[in-house]
C-alpha positions in Angstrom: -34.9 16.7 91.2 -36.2 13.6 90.6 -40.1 14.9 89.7 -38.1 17.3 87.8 -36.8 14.6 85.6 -40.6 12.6 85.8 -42.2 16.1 84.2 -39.5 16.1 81.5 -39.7 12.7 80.7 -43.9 13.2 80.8 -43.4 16.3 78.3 -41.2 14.8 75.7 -43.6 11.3 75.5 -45.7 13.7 72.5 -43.1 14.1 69.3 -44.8 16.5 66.7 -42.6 16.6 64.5 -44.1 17.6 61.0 -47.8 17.8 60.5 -51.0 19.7 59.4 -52.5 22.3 61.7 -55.7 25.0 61.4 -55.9 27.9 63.7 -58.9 30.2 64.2 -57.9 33.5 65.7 -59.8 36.4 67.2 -58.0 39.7 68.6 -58.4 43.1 67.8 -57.5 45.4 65.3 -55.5 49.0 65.1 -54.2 52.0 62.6 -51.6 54.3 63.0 -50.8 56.9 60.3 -52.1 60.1 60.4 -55.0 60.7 62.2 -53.4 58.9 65.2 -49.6 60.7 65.1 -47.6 59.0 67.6 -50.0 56.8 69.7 -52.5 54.3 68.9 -56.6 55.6 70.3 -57.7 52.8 72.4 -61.4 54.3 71.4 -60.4 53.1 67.1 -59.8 49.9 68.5 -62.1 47.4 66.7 -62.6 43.3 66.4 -61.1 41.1 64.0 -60.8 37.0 63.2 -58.8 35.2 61.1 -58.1 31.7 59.8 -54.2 29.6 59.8 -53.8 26.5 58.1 -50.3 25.5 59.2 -47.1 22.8 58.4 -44.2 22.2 60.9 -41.3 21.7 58.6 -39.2 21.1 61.9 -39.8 21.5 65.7 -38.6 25.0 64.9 -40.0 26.1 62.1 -43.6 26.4 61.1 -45.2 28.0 57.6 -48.4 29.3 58.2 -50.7 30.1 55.2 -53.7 32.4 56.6 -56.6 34.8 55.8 -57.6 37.9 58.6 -60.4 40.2 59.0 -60.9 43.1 60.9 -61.5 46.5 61.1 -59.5 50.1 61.6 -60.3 53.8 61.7 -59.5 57.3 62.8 -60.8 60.3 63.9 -59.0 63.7 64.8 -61.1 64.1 67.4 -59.0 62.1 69.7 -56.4 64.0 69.0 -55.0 65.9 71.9 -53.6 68.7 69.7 -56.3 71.6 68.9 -55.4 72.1 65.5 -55.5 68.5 64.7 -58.7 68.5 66.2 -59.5 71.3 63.8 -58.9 69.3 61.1 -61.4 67.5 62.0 -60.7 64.5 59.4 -62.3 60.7 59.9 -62.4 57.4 58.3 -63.2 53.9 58.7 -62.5 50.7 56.7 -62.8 47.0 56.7 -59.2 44.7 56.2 -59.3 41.2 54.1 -55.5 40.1 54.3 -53.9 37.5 53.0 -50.2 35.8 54.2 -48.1 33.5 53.7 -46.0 33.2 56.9 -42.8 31.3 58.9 -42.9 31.6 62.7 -39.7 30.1 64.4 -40.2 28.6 67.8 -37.4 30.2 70.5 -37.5 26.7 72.2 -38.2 23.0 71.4 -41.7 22.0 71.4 -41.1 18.6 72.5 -39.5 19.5 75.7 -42.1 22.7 76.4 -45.3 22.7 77.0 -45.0 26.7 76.6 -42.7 29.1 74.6 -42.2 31.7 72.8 -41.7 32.4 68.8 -41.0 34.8 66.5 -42.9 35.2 63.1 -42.6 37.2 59.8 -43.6 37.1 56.5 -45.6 38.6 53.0 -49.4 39.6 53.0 -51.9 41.4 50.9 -54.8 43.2 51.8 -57.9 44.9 50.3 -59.4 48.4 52.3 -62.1 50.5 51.2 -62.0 53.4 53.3 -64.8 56.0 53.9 -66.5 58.8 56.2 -69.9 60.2 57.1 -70.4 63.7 55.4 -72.5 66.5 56.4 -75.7 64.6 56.9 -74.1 61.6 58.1 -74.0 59.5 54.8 -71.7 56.8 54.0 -69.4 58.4 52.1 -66.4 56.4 50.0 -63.2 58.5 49.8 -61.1 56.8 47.2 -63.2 57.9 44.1 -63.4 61.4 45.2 -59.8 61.9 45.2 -59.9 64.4 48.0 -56.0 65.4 47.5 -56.1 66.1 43.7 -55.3 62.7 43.2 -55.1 62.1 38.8 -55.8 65.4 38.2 -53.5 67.0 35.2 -52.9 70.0 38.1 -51.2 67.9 40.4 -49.1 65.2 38.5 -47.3 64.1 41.0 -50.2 62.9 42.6 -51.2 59.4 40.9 -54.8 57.5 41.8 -53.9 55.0 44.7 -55.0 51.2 44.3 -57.2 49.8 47.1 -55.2 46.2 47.1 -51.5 46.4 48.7 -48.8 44.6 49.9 -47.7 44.4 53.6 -44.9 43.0 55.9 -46.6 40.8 59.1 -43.7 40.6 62.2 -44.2 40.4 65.4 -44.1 37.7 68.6 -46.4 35.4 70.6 -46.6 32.5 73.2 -47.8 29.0 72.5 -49.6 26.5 75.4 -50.3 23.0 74.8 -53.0 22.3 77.0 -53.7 18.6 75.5 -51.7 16.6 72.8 -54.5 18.0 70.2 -55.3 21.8 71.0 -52.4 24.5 71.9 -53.2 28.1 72.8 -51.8 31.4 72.1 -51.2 34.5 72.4 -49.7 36.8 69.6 -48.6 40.7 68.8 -48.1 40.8 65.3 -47.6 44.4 63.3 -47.8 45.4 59.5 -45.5 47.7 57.6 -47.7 48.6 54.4 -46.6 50.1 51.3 -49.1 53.2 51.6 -50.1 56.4 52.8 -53.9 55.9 52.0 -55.3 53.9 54.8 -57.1 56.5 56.1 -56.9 58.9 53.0 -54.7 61.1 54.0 -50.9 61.7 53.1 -50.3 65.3 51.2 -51.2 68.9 51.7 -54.3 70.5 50.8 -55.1 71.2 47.3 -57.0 74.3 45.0 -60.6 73.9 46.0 -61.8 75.4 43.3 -59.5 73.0 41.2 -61.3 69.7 42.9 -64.9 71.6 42.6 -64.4 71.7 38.9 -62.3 68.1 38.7 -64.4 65.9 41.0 -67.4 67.9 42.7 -68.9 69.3 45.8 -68.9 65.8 47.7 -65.3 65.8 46.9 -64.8 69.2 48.4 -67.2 68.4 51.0 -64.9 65.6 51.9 -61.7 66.7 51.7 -62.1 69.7 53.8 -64.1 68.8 56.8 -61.6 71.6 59.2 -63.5 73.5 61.5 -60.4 76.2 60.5 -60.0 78.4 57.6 -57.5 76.1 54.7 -56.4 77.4 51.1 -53.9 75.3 49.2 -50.9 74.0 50.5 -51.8 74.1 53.7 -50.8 70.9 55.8 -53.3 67.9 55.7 -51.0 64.6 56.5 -47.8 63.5 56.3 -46.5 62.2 53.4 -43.1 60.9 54.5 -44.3 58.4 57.0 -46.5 55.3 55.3 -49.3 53.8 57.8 -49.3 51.0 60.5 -51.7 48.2 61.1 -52.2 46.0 64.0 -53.0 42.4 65.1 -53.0 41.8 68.8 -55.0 38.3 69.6 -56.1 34.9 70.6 -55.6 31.7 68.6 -56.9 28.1 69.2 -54.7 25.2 67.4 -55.7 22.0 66.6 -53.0 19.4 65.2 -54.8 17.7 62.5 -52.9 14.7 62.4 -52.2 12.4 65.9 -48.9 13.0 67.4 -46.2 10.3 67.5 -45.4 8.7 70.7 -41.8 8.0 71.4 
């Protein structure tokens, strides 16, 4: 009991009360939305960073201001359904968000050197999707709007912006390792306000209609199935918006000294 009481006593000597912090982050990126269905690929799995500049308003609140990077995609071909497989639809897109962020420690700081928090908050992020045609070109899908997107034939379908909001929530685990630097570990998940991450949401449309509209690369693009499609045929789902993922590493640093009691 009595080194018990020593460690606690040792622990609760650093008081960080408010202060500035920056963060840099690295982790890995993920989609879900319609090329994926219900489970993320581990093979679309790609790299990202980030940036935090942080404020403790309390030991048990902290705002976090912060930029991330990274990149998702898709592919039908690891679907394990045939006729998505078929489909045989792709993309591929580079993130820049922005958030503005409150993470709420689950226990006191100055008594922990380890514990858990919860986070949520508003971001923004830019995407610019695109896919290799035929011969393997770099192809941007947004202008070529594959599902009759703007056209007078298909009102309903309006030209979707490449900027949008999202919702970052998730968990993670915090480790002082020195009374400067803390480590962690943190799952975080964003609810967007779109269908278009990976270009696809709504059934197919006329072909003919997007020949004449748009042209052949838009055609091209918009019906890659290795399967005979006319209009109306199913191409996404339109009811269920897509996913992002953070899962990663950060490195703290307090940038002011902490107070000793």
């Amino acid at each position: 009991m009595k080194y018990c009481i020593a460690l606690l006593l040792l622990v609760a000597k650093f008081c960080y009360g408010q202060g500035w912090e920056a963060e840099i982050v690295a982790g890995i990126t993920a989609y879900k939305g319609d090329l994926t269905q219900y489970h993320i690929k581990t093979k679309t799995v790609r790299p990202a960073a980030g940036f935090n500049i942080k404020y403790n308003l309390d030991n048990s609140v902290v705002l976090r201001a912060g930029i991330l990077w990274g990149n998702l995609a898709g592919d039908d071909k690891y679907n394990k359904r045939s006729d998505l497989r078929a489909r045989n639809l792709s993309f591929r897109t580079q993130i820049v968000e922005l958030n503005l962020i409150m993470e709420y420690n689950l226990l006191e700081p100055d008594i922990f050197y380890a514990y858990p928090y919860l986070f949520g908050g508003i971001g923004m992020f830019t995407f610019n999707s695109y896919a290799y045609d035929n011969n393997h070109v770099k192809t941007y899908l947004q202008p070529l709007n594959t599902e009759g997107q703007g056209l007078a034939e298909y009102p309903d379908r309006k030209p979707y912006s490449r900027t949008q909001f999202c919702i970052p929530f998730g968990i993670g685990w915090r480790w002082r390792f020195s009374p400067r630097f803390e480590f962690s570990y943190e799952m975080g998940y964003r609810l967007t306000f779109t269908d278009y991450l990976d270009d696809v949401s709504k059934p197919y449309v006329d072909p003919q209609i997007l020949l004449a509209a748009r042209g052949p690369k838009s055609v091209e693009m918009a019906f890659r199935s290795k399967v005979p499609v006319v209009e109306g045929d199913i191409r996404g789902n339109q009811n269920v918006n897509d996913w992002y993922f953070f899962h990663g590493f950060k490195l703290l640093m307090h940038l002011e000294k902490p107070r000793v009691k």
